[in-house]
N, C-alpha and C positions, 0 to 999 in steps of 0.2 A: 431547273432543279430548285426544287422550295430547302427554306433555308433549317437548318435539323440541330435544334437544341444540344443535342450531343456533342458539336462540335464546341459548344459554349461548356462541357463541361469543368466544374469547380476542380482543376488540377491540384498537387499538393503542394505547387508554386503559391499560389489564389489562398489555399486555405491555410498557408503558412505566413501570407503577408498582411491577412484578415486578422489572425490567432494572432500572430509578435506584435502586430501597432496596437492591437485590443491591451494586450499585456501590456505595454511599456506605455500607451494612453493609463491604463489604469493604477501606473506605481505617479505617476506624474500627477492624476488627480488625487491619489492619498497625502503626496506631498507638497502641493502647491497650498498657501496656502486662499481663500477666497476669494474673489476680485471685490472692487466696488460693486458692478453692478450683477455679480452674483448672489453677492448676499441681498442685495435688493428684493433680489427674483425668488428667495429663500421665502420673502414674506407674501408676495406673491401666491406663494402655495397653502401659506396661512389662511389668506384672507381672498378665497374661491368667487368669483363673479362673475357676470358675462363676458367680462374685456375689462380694459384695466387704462388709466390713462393716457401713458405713453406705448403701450403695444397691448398688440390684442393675445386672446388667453391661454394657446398652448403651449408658452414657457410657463408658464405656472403648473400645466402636468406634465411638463415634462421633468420642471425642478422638484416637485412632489413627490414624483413616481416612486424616487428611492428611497425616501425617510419615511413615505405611507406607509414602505410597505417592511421597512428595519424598526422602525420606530427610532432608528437613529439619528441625530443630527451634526453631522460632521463635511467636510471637505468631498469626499467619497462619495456619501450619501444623495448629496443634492447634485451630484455629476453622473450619478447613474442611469438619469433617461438618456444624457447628451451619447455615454459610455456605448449604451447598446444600440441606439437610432444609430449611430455612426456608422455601424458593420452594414446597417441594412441602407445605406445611401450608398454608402460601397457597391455592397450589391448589386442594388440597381443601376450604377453605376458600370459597373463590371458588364452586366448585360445590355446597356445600351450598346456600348463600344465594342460588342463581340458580334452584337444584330448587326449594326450600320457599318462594321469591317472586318475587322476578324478576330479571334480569340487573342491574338497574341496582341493585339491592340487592347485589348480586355485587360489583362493580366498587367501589360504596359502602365494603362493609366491607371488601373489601382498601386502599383507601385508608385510612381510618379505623385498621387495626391497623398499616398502614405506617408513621403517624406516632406512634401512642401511643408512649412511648420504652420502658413495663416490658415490651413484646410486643418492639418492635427489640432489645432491647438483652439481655432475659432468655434469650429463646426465639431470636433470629436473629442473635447477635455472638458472645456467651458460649458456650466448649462447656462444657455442664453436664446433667444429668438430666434438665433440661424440656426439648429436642432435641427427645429421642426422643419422651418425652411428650406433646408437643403435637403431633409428629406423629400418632401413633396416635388419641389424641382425637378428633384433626380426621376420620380416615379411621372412628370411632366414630360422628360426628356427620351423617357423609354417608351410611355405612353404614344406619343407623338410619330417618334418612330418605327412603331407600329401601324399607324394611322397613315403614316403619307407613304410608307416603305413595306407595304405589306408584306414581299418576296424577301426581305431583309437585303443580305449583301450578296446573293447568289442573282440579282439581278430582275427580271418583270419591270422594265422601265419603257417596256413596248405599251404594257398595257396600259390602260387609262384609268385615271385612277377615279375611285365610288365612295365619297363618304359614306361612313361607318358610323356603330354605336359609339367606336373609340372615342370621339368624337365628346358625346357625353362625357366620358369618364374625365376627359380631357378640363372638363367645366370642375369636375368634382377636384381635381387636382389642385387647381390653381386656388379655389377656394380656401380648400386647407391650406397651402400658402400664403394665402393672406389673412388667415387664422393665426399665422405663423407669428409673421411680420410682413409690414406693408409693401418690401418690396415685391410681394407675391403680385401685386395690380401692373407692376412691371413686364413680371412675365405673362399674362394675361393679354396684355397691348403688343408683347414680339409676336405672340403665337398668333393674331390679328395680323400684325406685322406680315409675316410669314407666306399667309396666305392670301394678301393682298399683292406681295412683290412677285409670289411665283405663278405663274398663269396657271398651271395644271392644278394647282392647288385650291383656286378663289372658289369653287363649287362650296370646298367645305363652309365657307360662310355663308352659301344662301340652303343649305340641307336642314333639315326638319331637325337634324341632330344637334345643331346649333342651339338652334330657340332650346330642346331640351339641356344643352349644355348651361346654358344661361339661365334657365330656371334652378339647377344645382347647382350654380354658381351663389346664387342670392339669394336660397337656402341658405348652405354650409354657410352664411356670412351673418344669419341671424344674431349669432351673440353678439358680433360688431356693429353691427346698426342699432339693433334694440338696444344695446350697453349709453352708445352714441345718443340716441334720440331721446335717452333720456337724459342723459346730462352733460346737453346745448352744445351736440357736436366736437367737444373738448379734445379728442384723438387727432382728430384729422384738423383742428386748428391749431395745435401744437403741432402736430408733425408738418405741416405745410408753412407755417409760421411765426410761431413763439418761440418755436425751440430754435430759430436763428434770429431773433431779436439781439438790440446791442447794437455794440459801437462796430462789429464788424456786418451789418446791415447792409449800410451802404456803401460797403467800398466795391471798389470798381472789379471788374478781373484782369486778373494779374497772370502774366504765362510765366512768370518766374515763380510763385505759389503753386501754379498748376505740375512745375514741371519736377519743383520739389515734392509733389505730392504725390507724382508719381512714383519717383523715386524712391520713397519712404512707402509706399505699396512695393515695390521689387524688394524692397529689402526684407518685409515682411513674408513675402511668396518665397525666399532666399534668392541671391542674385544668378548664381544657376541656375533655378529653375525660374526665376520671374524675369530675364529676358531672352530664353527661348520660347516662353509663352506669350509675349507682346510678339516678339519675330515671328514666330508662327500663325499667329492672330492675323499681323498683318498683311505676310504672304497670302496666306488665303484669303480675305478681303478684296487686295489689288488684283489677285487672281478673277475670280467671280467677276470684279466690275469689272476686268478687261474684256473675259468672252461675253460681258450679258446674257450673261445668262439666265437672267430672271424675265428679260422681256421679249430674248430673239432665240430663233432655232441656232444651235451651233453645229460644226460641221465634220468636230469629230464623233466618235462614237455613242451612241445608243448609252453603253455603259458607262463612259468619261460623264456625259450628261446625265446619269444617276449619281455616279461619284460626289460631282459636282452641286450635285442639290442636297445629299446629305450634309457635304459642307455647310451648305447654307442655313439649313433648318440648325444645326450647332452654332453657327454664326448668329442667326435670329434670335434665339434663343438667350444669346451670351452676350454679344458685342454694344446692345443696349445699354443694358447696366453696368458694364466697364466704362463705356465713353462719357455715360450721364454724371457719373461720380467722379469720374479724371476731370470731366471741366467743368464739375462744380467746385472743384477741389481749390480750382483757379479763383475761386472767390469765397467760398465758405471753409469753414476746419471740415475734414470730413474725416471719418474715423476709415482706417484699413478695412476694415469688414463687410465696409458696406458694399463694394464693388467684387462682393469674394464670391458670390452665386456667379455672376460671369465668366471668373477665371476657374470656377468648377465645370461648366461645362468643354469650354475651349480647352480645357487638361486632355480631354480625347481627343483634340486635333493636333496637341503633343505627343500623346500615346503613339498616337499614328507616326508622326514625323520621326520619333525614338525609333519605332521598331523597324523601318527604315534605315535611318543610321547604325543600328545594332548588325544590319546584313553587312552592311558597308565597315564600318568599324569596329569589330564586336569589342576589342579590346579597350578602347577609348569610352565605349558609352559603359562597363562595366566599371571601368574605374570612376565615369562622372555620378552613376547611381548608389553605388558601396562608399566611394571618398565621401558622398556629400551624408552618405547616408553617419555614418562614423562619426565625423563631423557636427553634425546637428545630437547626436545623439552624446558627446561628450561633452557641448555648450550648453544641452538641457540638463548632462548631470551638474556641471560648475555650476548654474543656476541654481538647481535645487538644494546643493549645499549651502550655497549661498542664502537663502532664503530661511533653512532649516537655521542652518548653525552659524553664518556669519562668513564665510569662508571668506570672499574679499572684503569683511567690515573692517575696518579701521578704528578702533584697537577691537579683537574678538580672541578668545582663549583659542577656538580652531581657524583662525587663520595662519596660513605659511606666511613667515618674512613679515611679520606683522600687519598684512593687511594693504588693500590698495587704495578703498573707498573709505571716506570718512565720515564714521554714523550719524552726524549730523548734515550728512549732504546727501544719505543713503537714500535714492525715491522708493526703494523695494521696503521698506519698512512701512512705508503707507499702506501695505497689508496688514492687517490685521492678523492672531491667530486667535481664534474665538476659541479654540481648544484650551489655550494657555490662560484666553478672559476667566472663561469657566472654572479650574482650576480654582483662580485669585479669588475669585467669588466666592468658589464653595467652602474653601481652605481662611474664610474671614465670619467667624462665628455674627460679632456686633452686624456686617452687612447683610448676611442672611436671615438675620430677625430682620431689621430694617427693611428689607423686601419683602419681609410678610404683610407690613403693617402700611405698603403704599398700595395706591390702589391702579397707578401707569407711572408708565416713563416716559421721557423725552426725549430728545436730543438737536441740536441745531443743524443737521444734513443728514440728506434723505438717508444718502448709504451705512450711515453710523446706525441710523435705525436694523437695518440687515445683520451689521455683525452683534448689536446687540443683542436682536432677537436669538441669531444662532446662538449664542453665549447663554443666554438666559430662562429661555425657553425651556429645556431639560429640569432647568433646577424652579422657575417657578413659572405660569402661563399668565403673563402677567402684560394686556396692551401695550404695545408700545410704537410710539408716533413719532412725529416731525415736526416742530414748530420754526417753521422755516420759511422764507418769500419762493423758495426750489422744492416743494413738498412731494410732487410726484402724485403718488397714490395714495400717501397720504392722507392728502384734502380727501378725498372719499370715502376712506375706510371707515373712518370713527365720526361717532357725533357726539362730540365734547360735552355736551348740555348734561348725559348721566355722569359728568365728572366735577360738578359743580359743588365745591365745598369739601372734594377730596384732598388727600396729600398725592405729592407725587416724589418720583428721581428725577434731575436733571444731568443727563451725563454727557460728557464730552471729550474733547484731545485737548493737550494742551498747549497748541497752538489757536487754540480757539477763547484759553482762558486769558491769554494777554492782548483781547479786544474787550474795552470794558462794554463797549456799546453792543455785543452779543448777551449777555445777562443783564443789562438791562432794558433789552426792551421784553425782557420774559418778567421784571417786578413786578409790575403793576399787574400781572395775572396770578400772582399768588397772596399771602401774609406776610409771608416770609420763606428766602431762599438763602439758604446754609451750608456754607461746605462739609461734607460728612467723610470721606476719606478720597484716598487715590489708589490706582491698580497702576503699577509698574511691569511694563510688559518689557521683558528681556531677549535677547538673542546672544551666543557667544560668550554669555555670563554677561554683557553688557544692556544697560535698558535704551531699548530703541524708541519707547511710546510710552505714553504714562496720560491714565482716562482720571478724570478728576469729577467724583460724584457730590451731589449738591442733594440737601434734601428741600423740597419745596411744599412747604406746606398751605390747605388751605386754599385752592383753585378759586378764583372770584368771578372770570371770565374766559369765555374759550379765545383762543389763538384766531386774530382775521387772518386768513389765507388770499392768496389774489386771485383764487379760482379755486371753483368748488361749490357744493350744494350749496 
């Protein structure tokens, strides 16, 4: 029996857990307010290129998408590609897990990544590089599964299997993921991977559909090379090795680092759900390499040995860049997110294990998905007060019981709200001349450039850069030489104004540099930040960067 899309239909379970995460993703991005490297990714959509230094270019439409098309620039705006890519990685999502098992494994694991918060909050709030990422992944992991499972989960594990066009599209996928971001060359090497460990599979690598997949592979990759080849490979020497430069270079590896690293990953997947997804990961791992399945006949059935290989192409697919990032964790900082495409795929091999335990316990697994669910959703409102109004700042007009955190020791204040900069700006007649009559602005880190821009840009379109040794994209955007003899702004935080050795090594590039006022950014009726602007008159020379044209 071939396998009947019908059964995979969108129930009103599916379109109610698609529709509420959409909704409550989207009150969470009107009231967060930006990250660092969101508002980076803000400028990103300003400044249109082939690829860009530290990632390649479709975070930049994906941050765009929203304010191209509102002409707005707010919080909202610049989350709106992340907003709606999100439902449709779901999606395909949803349809991998209903091909390769059954509907109610579907259902499962879009519940299950609904709530985890590193999947809501990395991949479907934030606009950032794993967007696109996780989208292509996902249309990877459906793609693929089509390709090796043609009969889906009604079984044809008699027949032998015939590389397909799939095959191609396969090429066109991974590409867009490394459009994305780089760990797309990751999934590129499992899906090699894949089809070198499983016998029935290696054909696809000598098929005619190959050589065509890798011709659209290196296509879709032209903006990254061409961006690259012209200037002196800078992506991929940052990403392989500048960006872990420093004193933590060469230290050794540590499985006491690793094993906190882990653990600070499960906390972020939340502990319910991030270590039944290692458990689960593992079981099937030990499982596979006990029967060998990959190199010998086994001797139960026909069907257990399809079972069994769906496993694995979710394993191939996942277990690489989970294990690459856990033990590089053991020597390098590595950020939660980077190993979150992994734990997106192995979510279906939890889906699976759930709906399982759901027959066996329905009661226990209904309370571990609603409690947790309740749970996360009452820690992301205390957040968001938190954040808006101060609610644990210490002293805040709306905090209870006066408060727990004390706003000099608050890390959540290192957000910015460019809403409130904007505001201060517009609401300051003398600084709004003053911005007519400079011709750019500065600032001394890369990220401060993003919430500037956000802040600024509505009210005047007016360059603005990084004179920084950490410049980013920076170094590439602008060529200082048309700014030679102009004035400019110098703005910054005010932890950056009590290093005297930050304003001066910016002197000698202008006549003179002059405090002209401060913006006190408040929460709670108290001020959390306070940007202290500088007028700099009279450019004499551009800023050396350490890299760059």
């Amino acid at each position: 029996m071939k396998f009947s899309w019908r059964r995979s239909r969108w129930s009103s379970g599916l379109v109610i857990l698609i529709l509420g995460g959409l909704i409550y993703r989207t009150l969470v991005a009107i009231w967060l307010f930006p990250g660092f490297d969101e508002a980076y990714y803000y400028l990103y959509s300003r400044h249109l290129h082939w690829s860009y230094f530290d990632h390649p270019p479709i975070v930049a439409w994906t941050t765009g998408l929203g304010w191209w098309l509102t002409g707005v620039i707010s919080p909202l705006t610049i989350r709106l590609g992340a907003l709606g890519l999100y439902c449709l990685s779901l999606g395909l999502l949803y349809l991998t897990a209903t091909y390769l098992y059954a509907a109610a494994v579907g259902v499962m694991t879009v519940a299950l990544v609904t709530l985890i918060p590193l999947f809501t909050i990395g991949f479907g709030i934030l606009t950032a590089p794993d967007t696109g990422l996780i989208l292509f992944w996902s249309a990877t992991l459906l793609t693929a599964a089509w390709e090796f499972f043609p009969q889906g989960r009604d079984g044809g594990s008699n027949a032998p299997y015939h590389p397909t066009w799939r095959i191609a599209l396969l090429g066109l996928w991974v590409g867009l993921a490394c459009l994305s971001k780089y760990h797309g060359f990751v999934l590129g090497l499992s899906l090699v991977g894949f089809c070198l460990a499983c016998a029935p599979y290696r054909s696809a690598l000598r098929s005619p559909w190959t050589v065509v997949a890798l011709g659209l592979f290196v296509i879709t990759l032209f903006p990254l090379w061409y961006w690259n080849s012209q200037h002196d490979w800078i992506s991929f020497r940052f990403q392989l090795g500048m960006r872990f430069d420093g004193p933590q270079e060469s230290s050794p590896f540590s499985l006491e680092q690793m094993v906190g690293y882990w653990l600070i990953s499960i906390a972020y997947l939340f502990p319910l759900f991030g270590f039944p997804l290692w458990w689960v990961t593992a079981r099937k791992s030990l499982r596979l390499g006990h029967l060998r399945l990959l190199t010998t006949v086994h001797p139960d059935t026909e069907l257990t040995k399809g079972e069994l290989a769906k496993d694995a192409l979710i394993l191939w697919l996942s277990l690489p860049i989970m294990l690459l990032f856990t033990l590089l964790g053991g020597q390098q900082q590595i950020l939660p997110a980077w190993p979150a495409p992994g734990y997106w795929g192995v979510a279906i091999l939890l889906g699976q294990q759930a709906v399982i335990w759901q027959r066996q316990r329905p009661r226990i697994i209904r309370c571990w998905l609603w409690g947790s669910g309740w749970f996360l959703v009452a820690l992301s409102v205390v957040a968001m007060l938190h954040l808006q109004l101060g609610f644990l700042q210490q002293p805040s007009r709306y905090a209870p019981f006066g408060g727990l955190v004390p706003v000099d020791q608050d890390g959540s204040t290192e957000l910015l709200d460019t809403g409130q900069m904007r505001q201060l700006i517009a609401a300051d007649p003398a600084l709004m001349t003053a911005l007519g009559e400079v011709d750019f602005i500065f600032t001394n880190e890369y990220y401060l450039g993003g919430y500037l821009g956000m802040a600024i840009h509505p009210l005047y379109d007016l360059p603005i850069t990084a004179f920084s040794q950490d410049p980013r994209g920076f170094a590439f955007w602008f060529d200082q030489r048309p700014w030679l003899g102009q004035d400019a702004f110098y703005i910054t935080l005010e932890r950056f104004v009590d290093d005297p050795a930050i304003i001066a090594q910016y002197t000698p590039l202008f006549d003179a540099i002059e405090p002209l006022t401060t913006l006190s950014l408040r929460r709670g009726g108290v001020v959390t930040e306070t940007l202290y602007v500088y007028r700099a008159n009279g450019f004499q020379q551009p800023y050396e960067y350490p890299y760059g044209p």
